[in-house]
Structures are given as structure tokens and as C-alpha cells.
LUMDOSE-245374 format. One line per field, with one value per residue: residue number from 1; x, y, z of N, C-alpha, C in turn. Coordinates in steps of 0.001 Angstrom, whole numbers, plus 500000, padded with zeros to 6 digits. Example, Ala and Ser with C-alpha at 12.3 -4.5 7.8 and 13.67 -1.06 7.14 Angstrom:
2
pos <- (1,2)
n_east <- (513190,512850)
n_north <- (494310,497750)
n_up <- (507800,507080)
ca_east <- (512300,513670)
ca_north <- (495500,498940)
ca_up <- (507800,507140)
c_east <- (513200,512900)
c_north <- (496700,500030)
c_up <- (507800,507870)
//
This chain:
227
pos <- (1,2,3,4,5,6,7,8,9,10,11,12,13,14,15,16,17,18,19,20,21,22,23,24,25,26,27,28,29,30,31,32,33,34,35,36,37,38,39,40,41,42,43,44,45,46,47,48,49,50,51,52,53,54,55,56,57,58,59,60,61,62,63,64,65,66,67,68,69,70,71,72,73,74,75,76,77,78,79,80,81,82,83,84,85,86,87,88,89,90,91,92,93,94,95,96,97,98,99,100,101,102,103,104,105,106,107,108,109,110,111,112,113,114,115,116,117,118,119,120,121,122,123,124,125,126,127,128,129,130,131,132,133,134,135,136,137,138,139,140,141,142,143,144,145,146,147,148,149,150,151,152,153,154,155,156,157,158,159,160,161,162,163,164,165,166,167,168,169,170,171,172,173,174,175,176,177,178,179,180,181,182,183,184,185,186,187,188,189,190,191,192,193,194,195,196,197,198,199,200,201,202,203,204,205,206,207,208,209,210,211,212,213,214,215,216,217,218,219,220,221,222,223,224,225,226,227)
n_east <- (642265,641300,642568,642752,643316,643597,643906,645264,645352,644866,645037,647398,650619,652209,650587,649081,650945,651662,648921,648769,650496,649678,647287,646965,648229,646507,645083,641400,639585,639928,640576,640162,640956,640422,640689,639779,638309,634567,632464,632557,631589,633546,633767,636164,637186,636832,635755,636283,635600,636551,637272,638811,641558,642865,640669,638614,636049,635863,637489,637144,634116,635409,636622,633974,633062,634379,634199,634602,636287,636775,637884,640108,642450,644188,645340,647750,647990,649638,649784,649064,650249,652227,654300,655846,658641,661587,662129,663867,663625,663515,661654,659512,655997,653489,651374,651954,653757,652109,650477,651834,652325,649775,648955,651291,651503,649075,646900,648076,647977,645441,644402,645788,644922,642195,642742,643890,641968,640197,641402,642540,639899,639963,641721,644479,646933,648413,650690,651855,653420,653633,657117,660056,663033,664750,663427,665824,667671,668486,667589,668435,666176,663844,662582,659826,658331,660139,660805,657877,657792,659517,658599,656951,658204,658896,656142,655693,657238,656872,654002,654369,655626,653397,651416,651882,650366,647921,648149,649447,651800,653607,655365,657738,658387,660997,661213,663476,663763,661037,660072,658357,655956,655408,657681,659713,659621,660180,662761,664855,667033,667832,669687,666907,666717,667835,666258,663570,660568,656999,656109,658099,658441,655830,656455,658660,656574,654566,656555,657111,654564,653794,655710,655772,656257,659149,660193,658648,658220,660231,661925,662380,664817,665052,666728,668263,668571,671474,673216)
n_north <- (196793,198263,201259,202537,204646,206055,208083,208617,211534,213378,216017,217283,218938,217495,215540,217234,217607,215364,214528,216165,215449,212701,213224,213333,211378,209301,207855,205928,206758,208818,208789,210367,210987,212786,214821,217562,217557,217915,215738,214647,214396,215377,215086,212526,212233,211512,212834,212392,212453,212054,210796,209981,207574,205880,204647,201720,201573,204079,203878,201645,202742,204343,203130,201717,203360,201769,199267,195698,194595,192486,193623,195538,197243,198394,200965,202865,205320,206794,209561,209902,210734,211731,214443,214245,215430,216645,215960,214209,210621,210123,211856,211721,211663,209318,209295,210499,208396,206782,208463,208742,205663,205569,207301,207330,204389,202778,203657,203590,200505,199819,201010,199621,196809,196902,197763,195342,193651,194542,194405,191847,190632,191963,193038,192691,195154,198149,199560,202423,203508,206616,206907,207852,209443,209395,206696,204798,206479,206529,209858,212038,212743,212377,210244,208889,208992,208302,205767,204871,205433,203229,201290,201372,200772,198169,196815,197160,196000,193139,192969,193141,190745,188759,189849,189101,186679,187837,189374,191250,194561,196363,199098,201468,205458,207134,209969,212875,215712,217807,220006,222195,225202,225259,223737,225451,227945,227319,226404,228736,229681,227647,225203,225764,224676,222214,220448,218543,218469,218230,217923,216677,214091,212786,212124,210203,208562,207395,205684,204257,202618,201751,200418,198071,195906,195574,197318,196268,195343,197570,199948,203418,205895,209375,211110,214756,216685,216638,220051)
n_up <- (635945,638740,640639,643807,646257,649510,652251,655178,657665,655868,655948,657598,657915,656098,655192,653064,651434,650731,649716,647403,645657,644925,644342,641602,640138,638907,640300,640694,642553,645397,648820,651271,654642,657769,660680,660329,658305,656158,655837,652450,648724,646202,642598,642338,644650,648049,650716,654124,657546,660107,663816,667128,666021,667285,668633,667824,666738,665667,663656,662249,661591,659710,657664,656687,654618,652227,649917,649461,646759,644079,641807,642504,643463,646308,647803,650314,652603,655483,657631,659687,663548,666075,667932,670939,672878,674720,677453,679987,680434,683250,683760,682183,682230,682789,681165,678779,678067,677026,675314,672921,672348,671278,669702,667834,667328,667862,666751,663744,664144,664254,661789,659939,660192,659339,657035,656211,656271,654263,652188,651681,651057,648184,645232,646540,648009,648837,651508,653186,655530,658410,660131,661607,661483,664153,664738,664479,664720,667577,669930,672290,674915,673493,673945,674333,672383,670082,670697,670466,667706,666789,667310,665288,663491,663811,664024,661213,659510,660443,659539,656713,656377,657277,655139,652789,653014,651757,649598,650670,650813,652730,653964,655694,655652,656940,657625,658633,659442,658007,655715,656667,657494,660489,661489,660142,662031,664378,663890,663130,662092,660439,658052,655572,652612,652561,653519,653252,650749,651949,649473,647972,649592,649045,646359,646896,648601,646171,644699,646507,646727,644426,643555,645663,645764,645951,647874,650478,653380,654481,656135,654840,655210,655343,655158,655481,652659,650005,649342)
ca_east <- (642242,641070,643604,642341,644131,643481,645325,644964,646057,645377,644984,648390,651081,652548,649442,648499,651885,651601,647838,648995,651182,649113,646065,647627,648596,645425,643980,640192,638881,640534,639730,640847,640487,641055,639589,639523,637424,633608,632344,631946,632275,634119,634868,637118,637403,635407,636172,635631,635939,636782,637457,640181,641940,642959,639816,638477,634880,636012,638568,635425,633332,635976,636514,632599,632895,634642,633736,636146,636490,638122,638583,640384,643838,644107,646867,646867,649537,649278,650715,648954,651666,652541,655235,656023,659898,662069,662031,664597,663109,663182,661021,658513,654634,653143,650395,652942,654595,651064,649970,652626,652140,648073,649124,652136,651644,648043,646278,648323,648006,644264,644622,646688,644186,641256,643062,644135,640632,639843,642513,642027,638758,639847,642762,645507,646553,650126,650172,653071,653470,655062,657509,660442,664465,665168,663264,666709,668805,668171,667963,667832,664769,662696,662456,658604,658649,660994,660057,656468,658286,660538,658142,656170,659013,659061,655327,655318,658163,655342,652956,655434,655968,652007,651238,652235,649412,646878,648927,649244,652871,653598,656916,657168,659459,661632,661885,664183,662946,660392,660173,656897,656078,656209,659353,660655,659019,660957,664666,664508,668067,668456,669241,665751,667270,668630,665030,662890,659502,656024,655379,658996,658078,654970,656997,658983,655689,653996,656940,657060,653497,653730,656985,655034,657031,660650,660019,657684,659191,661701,661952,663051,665268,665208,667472,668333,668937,672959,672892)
ca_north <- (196797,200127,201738,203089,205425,206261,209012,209405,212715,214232,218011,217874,219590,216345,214818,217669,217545,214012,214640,217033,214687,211936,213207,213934,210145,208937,206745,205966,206940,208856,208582,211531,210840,213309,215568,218895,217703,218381,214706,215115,214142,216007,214627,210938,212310,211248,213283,211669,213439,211104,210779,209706,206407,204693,204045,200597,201798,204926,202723,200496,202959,204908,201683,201343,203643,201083,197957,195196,194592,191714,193884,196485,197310,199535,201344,203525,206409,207464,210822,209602,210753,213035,214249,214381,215627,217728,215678,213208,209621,209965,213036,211681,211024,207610,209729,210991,207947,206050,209033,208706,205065,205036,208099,206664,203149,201985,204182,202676,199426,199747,201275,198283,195782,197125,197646,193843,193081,195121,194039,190315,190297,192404,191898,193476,196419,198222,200714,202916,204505,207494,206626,208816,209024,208876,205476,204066,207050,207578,211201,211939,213801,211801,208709,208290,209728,207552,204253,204556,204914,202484,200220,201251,200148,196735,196727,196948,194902,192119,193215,192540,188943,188229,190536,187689,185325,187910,189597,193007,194930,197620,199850,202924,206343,207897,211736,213908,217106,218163,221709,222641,226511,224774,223564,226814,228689,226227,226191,229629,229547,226204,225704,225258,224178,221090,220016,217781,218868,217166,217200,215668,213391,212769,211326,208958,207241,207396,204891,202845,202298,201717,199261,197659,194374,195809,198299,195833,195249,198358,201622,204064,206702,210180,212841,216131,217178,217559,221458)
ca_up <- (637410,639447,641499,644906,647509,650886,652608,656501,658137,654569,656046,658489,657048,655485,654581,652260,650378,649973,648834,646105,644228,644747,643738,639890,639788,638076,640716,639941,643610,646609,649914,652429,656421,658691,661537,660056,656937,656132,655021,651355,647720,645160,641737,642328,645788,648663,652134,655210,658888,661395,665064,667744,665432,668608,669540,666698,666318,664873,662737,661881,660481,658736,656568,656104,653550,651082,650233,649044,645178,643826,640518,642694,644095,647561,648454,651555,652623,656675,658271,661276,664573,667038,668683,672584,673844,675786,678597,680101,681084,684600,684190,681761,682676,681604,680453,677948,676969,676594,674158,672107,671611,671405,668368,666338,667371,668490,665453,662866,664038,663781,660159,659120,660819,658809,655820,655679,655606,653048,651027,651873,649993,647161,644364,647228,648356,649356,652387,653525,656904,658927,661021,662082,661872,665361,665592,663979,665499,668928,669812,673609,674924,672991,674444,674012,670553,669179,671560,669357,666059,666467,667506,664323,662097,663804,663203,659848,658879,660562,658873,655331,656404,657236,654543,651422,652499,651421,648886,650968,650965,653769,654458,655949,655812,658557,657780,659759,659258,657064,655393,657238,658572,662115,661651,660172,663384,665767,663783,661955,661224,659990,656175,654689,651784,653256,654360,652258,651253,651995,648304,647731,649977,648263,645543,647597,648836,645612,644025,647384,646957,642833,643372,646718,645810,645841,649172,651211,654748,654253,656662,654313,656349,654399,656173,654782,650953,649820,648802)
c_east <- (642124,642202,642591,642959,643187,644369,644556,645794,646422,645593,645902,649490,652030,651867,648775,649479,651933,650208,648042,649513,650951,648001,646347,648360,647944,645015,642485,639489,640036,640061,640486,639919,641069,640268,639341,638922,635973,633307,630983,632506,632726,634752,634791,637620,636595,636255,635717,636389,635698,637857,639059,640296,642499,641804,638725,637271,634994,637075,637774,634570,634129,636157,634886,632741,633662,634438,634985,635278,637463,638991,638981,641550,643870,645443,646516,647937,648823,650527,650289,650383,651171,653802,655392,657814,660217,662952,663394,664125,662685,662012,659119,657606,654661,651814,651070,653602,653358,650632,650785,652363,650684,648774,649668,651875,650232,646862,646514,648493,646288,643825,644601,645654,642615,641295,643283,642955,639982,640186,642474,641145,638459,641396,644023,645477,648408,649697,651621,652873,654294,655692,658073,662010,665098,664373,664570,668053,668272,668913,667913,666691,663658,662289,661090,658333,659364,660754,658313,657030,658999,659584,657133,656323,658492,657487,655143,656312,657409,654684,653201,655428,654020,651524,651084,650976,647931,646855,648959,650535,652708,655265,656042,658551,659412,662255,662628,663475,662137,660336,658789,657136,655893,657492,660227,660272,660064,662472,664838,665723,668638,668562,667852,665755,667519,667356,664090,661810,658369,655486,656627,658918,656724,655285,657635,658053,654711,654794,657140,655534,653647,655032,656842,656624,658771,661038,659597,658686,660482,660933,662937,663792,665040,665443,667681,668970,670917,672360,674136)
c_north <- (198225,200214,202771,203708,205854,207257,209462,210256,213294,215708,218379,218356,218616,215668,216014,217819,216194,214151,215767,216202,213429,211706,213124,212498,209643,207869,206679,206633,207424,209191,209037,211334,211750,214297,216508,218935,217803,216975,215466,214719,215019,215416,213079,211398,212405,211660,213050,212218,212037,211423,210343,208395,205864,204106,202919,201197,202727,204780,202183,201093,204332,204066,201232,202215,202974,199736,196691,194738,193746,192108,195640,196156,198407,199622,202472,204045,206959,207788,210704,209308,211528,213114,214620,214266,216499,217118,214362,211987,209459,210765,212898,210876,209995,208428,209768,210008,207299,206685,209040,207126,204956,205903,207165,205132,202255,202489,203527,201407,198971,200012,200055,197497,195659,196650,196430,193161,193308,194852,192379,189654,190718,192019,191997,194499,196403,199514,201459,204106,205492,207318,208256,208829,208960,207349,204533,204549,207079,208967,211162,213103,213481,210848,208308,208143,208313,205774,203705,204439,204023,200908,199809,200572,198463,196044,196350,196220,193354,191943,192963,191520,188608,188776,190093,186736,186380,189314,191728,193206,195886,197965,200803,203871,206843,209274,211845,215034,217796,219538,221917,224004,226056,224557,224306,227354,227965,226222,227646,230237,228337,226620,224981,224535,222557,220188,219564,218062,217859,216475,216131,213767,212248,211852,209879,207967,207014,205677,204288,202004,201594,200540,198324,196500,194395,196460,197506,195143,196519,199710,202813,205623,207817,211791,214048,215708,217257,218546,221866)
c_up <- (637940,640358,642312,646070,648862,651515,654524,657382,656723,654917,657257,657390,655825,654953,653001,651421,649256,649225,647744,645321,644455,644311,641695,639419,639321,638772,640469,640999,644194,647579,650815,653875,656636,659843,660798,658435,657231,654886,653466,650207,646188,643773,642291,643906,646582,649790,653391,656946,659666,662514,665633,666869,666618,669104,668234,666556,665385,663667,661509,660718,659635,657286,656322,655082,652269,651285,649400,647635,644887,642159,641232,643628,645256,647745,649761,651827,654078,657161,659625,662479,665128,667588,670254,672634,674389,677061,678712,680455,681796,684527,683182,682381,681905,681094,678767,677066,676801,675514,672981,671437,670994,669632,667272,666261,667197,666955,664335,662883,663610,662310,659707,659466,660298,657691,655289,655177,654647,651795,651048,650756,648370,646303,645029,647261,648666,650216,652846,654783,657063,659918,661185,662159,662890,665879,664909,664312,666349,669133,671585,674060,674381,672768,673966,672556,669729,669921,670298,668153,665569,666693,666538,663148,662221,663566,661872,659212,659386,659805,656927,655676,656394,655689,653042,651591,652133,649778,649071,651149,652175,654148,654713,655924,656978,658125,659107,659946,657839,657162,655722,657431,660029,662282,661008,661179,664278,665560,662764,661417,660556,658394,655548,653802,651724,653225,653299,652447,651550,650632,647268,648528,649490,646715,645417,647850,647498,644813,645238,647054,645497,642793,645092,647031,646096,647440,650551,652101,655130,654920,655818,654791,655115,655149,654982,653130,651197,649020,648233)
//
């Protein structure tokens, strides 16, 4: 059976951790979305530059480049998000909280909605999302933020129950803080240490994806390191 990956938002700073220790897993094909690529094939890696993911056409023909295989297994790993806070409720635009869901919410619902089909026609597939640990803590200030992620979880725990009649799994993780250089720039006394990396992370979704059947329906929270 071939093993097939997918990785969208491979070149954010989370997407390229997870594409380091996923590329070294011995899938047969991988398949990198994201804006800031130069469509192209390298090797068992095929690079594909694509557009706004909220909007299905550009969904559509991101998924034209694979075709379904019933002697093939898909798995699929998305860093697709954003974040929007600061602000108190009263004070936030609906521009603001609409972009937040079209990002964390409306993108990966289009992902997933492709991917089923894809996986439908071929031998399955397992997919694992990014949520966020305030969609399970609320934080305040980040009402929109965490309103989309929380609504991403309950997504995909859906998407686990439908997900059996075509033999597709889906969870997703809820980092706290990832060890990025943004997010050292922003907390630059925090303990680093503490802070889980993208390519630790990278590990985590490699055995959600590889144990589909044990994970599938499950938001996996993953706050700071003990040091």
C-alpha cells in the first residue's frame, strides 16, 4: 500500500518543522501547499503554490493535482490559521471576527471536504489539524481567535463520526505556545525551554496520523514542556 502526505501551510513557521520530520518518514509522495512556494517537483516531492483556501475553486484545483488510488493511503497535516487579539468583544470589528473564522475555520473545512473525496475513492486517508489551546481554555482578548478554534475542534470531532463510513480518521492539536522567532520577539523573557518545538511537534502529528484509529475524534492539548 503507498503512503501519501499532504502538508498545507508547509513554509509557516510550524509547517516547516512539521515538514522536516515528516519528510524523513518514508512516505512514497509529498505534497507541499502553500503561498510562498514556486510550483515544482523535486524528488518524492511535488510543490504546489496556492491561493486564498477560503475561497473552493482554489481548494478545487489544489486537489487536482492528485488523483484517487484505491492502492493508496492519504494522510494530510494542516498549519492552516491565523491569529486576531488584543481586543475586548465589545470593541471587536465583524470584519475581524469573520477573518478569523473564513482562516481557522472556513479553510479547513474546505480542506477536509476535498480531502474526503479523495479519500472516499481511494483505500482511506487520516488528516490532523491546527487548532489552538485556548479553544478549550478561554483566554480573554481573544474571543475571535479562540471562537474559530474552538469551533474547529467541534468540526473535526464531526468529521471523526462521518469519517467511518468512508474509512477517513481526523483529530487535531491545541498548542500553547510554540518555540517560533515570532514568538521569542513577542515574550523575550519567557522560558524558551518550556516551549515545544515545531519539529517536536512534528512528531506528535506524525504518530496521530500513523495510529489514525486510536487518536480519531481527539483534540490533543499540548502546553508547555516540564523543565
Amino acid at each position: 500500500m503507498k503512503k501519501e502526505l499532504l502538508i498545507f501551510g508547509s513554509e509557516g513557521d510550524l509547517g516547516k518543522g512539521v515538514k522536516t520530520v515528516l519528510s524523513q518518514k518514508g512516505f512514497n509522495k509529498i505534497y507541499l501547499f502553500d503561498r510562498n512556494l514556486e510550483s515544482k517537483t523535486n524528488g518524492n516531492i511535488e510543490h504546489i503554490k496556492i491561493k486564498d483556501l477560503s475561497v473552493e475553486d482554489n481548494v478545487i484545483l489544489a486537489f487536482s493535482y492528485l488523483k484517487p488510488d484505491k492502492d493508496c493511503f492519504y494522510y494530510l497535516f494542516s498549519s492552516i490559521g491565523g491569529f486576531y487579539g488584543g481586543l475586548p468583544i465589545w470593541e471587536t470589528k465583524i470584519e475581524d471576527w469573520e477573518r478569523m473564522f473564513n482562516i481557522n475555520l472556513n479553510s479547513n473545512f474546505l480542506i477536509a471536504k476535498h480531502f474526503s473525496i479523495l479519500v472516499k475513492a481511494s483505500a482511506g486517508g487520516a488528516i490532523c489539524f491546527t487548532s489552538a489551546y485556548t479553544a478549550k481554555n478561554q483566554e480573554a482578548f481573544k474571543g475571535a481567535y479562540g471562537a474559530s478554534k474552538s469551533a474547529l475542534v467541534h468540526f473535526v470531532k464531526t468529521l471523526a463520526l462521518e469519517g467511518k463510513q468512508i474509512n477517513l480518521s481526523a483529530a487535531c492539536i491545541l498548542p500553547y505556545i510554540i518555540d517560533t522567532p515570532s514568538n521569542r520577539k513577542w515574550m523575550p523573557n519567557s522560558d524558551f525551554n518550556s516551549w515545544v518545538t515545531p519539529e517536536e511537534i512534528g512528531e506528535v502529528v506524525y504518530l496521530i496520523l500513523m495510529e489514525a484509529r486510536y487518536f480519531s475524534g481527539n483534540a490533543i492539548e499540548l502546553k508547555n514542556k516540564i523543565t
